[in-house]
N, C-alpha and C positions, 0 to 999 in steps of 0.2 A: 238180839244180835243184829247188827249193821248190816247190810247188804254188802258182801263182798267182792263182788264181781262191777261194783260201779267205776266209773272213773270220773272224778270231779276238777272242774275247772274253775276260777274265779274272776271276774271280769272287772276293772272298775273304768270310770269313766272321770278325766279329770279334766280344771280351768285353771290355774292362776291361783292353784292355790299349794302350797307344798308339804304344810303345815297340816292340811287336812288329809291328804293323800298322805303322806305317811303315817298317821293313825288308822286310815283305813287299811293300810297294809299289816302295818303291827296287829293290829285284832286277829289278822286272816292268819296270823302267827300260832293262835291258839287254836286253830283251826286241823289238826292232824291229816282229814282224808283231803284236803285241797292239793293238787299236785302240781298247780301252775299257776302263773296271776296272768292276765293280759292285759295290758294297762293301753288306753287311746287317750293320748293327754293333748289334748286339744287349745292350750296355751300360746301364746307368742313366741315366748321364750319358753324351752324345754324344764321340767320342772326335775329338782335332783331327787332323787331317789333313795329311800333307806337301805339300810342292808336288811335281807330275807334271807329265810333258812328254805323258803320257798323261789324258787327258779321265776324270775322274772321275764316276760316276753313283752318290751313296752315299743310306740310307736308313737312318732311325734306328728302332728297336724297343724302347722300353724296359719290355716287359713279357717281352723274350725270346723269339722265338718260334722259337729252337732251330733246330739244323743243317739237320731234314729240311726245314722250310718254306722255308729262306732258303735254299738248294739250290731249292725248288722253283722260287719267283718266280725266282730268274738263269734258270732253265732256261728258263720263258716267258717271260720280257723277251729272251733270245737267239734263241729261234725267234722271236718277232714282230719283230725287226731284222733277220730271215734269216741270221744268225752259221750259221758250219760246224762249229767250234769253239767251247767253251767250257771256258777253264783251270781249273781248281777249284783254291782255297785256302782253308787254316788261314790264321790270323793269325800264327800261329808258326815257319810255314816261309816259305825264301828260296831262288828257283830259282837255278842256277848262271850264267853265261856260255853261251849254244851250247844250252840246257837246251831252248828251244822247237823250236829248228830240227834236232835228233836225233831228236824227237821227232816232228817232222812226217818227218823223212826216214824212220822205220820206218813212218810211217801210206802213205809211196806205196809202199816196198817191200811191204806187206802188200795195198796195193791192186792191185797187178801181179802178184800172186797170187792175187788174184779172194776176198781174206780177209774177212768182213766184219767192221771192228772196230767194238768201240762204246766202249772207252777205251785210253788208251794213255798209260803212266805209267811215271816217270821213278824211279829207284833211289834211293829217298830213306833219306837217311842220318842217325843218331842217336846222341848218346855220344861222350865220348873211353873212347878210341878207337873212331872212328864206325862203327858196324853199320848193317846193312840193316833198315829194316823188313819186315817178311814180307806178300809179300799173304797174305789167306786163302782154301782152298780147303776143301770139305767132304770128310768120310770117314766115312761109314757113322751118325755118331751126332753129329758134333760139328763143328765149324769150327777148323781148325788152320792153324800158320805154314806157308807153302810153303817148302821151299829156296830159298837165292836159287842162281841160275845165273849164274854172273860169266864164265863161258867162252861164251857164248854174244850176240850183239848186243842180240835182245831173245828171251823165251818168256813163252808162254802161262800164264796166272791166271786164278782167279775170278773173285778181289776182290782189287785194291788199296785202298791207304789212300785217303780223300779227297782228301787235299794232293796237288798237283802233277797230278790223274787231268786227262788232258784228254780232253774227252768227246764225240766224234759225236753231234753232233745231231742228224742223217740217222737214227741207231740211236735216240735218246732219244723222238722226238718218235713213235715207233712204240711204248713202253712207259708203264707208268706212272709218275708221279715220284716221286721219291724219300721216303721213309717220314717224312711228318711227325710220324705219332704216335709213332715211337723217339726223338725229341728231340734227344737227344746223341749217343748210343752205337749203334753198330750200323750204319749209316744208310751206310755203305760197303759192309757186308758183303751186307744187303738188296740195295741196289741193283746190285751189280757182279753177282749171282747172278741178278736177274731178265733181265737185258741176256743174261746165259751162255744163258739158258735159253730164252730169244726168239733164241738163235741167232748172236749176234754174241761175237768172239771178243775177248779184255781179255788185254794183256800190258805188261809190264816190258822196257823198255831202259835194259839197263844202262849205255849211254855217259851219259843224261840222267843228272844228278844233283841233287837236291833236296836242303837240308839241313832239318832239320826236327826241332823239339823234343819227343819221345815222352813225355807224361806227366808226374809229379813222381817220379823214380827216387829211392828211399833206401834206401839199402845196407845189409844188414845182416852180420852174422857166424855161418853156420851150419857147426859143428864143423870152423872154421877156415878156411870157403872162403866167401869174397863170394858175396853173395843181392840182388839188385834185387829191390826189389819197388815195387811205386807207391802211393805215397800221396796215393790219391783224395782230394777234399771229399768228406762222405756221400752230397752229393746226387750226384755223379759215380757211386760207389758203387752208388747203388743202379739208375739208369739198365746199369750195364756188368752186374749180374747180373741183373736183367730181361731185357733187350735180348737176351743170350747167350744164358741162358735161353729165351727163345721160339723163338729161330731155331735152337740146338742140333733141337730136339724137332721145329719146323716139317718141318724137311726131312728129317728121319727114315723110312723106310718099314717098314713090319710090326713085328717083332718088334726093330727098332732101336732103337721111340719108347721101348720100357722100358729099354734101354739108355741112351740121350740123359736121360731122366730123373735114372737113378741117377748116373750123369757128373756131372749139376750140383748131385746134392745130394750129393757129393764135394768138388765144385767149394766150394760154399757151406764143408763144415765145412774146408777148406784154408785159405779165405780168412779169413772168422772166428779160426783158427789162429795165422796171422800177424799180423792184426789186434789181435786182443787181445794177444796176447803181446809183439809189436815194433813195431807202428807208434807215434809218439810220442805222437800225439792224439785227441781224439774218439774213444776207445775205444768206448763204448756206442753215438754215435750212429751210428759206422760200420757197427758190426757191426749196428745194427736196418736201417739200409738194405741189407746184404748180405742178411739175412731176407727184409724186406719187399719187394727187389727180385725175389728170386727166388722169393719165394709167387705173386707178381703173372704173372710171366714164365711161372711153371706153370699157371696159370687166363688165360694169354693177355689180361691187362688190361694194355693199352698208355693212349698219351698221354703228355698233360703233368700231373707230378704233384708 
């Protein structure tokens, strides 16, 4: 049996896209214990909205004011309705059929084990042929993909991706909120490791299934074997080597951080590498934001820039 006393909220996050934003609404359709959406569409232009059997609370931004802040206000407009729950979404992803209620069925198995979570997130899947996203967890110097564990109902992570985390409020409203000043990028990884580190435990179930659009994949041909690589905007770009950047080195101890360092000025001439050489466009701009993101990320200058 569900937990009956919860009260669940759904949050998405949206750009310029309208087409995908109404899919992710439609999903949340099949979604029964959801009792509100809060949409922060951070667009130029206001983006139209489908019809919902679910009550819509949407707010328009159009100076952007990025992931970590529109995460933060759902967070307080949930605790001040007393919400238990709060679903987190991209504009890009569509939860399955069953996706909420597996999902709350590992939050009571984990609570009858006296577990304390503070997210609990669905196995979101990306690509033909569909892969897992990885959460991330740290290791000595850097932030890497987890395995996923498909033998198992749900295990323990970091950091999941944003889309689909549904998040204890119980655990949030005891942390800080989520990093306004990373903007775009990052703002999962941040947040899922400061909940880890306050003590509360984030896992993957794998029955929930998320579908969910990873990035701009373009494929390349490296000595005759297929190469994904993503082909950011600059401005995406330079947020994802900052943002990396600071939190590789942030959580680094001793003789790691010169590790963590050298990692990302690796990291830098790899991407630069592929950039210039294969990506199709914006050559010079992308590669100045690969630069300039990760000078910035070494001197710890966040914000919106």
């Amino acid at each position: 049996m569900i937990l009956s006393y919860i009260k669940i909220a759904a949050y998405i996050t949206a750009y310029q896209d309208a087409t995908a934003l109404n899919a992710c609404v439609h999903s949340l359709q099949d979604q029964p214990l959801v009792n509100e959406i809060y949409i922060v569409d951070n667009s130029p232009q206001p983006l139209s909205l489908p019809p919902s059997i679910i009550p819509i609370i949407y707010y328009h931004y159009p100076q952007n004011i990025g992931i970590g802040d529109g995460l933060a206000l759902a967070i307080d407009w949930a605790l001040q309705e007393h919400y238990s729950f709060l679903w987190l979404f991209d504009q890009d992803s569509q939860a399955t059929p069953h996706c909420l209620e597996r999902l709350l069925q590992a939050y009571q198995h984990l609570q009858n084990k006296n577990i304390q979570s503070g997210i609990i997130a669905p196995t979101a899947l990306t690509g033909i042929p569909s892969e897992p996203v990885l959460a991330a967890h740290y290791d000595r110097y850097r932030f890497i993909g987890q395995p996923h564990q498909n033998d198992r109902p749900y295990y323990p992570c970091i950091a999941p991706i944003t889309s689909g985390s549904l998040l204890n409020l119980a655990a949030a409203k005891t942390i800080a909120p989520p990093p306004g000043e990373f903007f775009i990028d990052g703002v999962d990884i941040e947040y899922g490791m400061c909940l880890y580190l306050a003590g509360y435990q984030n896992y993957i179930v794998t029955t929930a299934i998320l579908r969910h659009n990873f990035g701009l994949p373009y494929t390349i041909f490296w000595f005759g074997k297929p190469k994904i690589l993503q082909n950011y905007s600059p401005l995406r770009h330079y947020y994802t080597c900052r943002n990396h950047t600071y939190l590789d080195i942030k959580y680094a101890q001793g003789i790691w951080k010169i590790v963590a360092i050298l990692f990302r000025l690796k990291y830098l001439s790899a991407t630069l590498f592929w950039t210039i050489f294969f990506l199709p466009d914006q050559k010079r701009l992308k590669s100045w934001a690969c630069l300039k993101g990760t000078y910035d990320g070494l001197r710890g200058r966040l914000g919106k820039r």
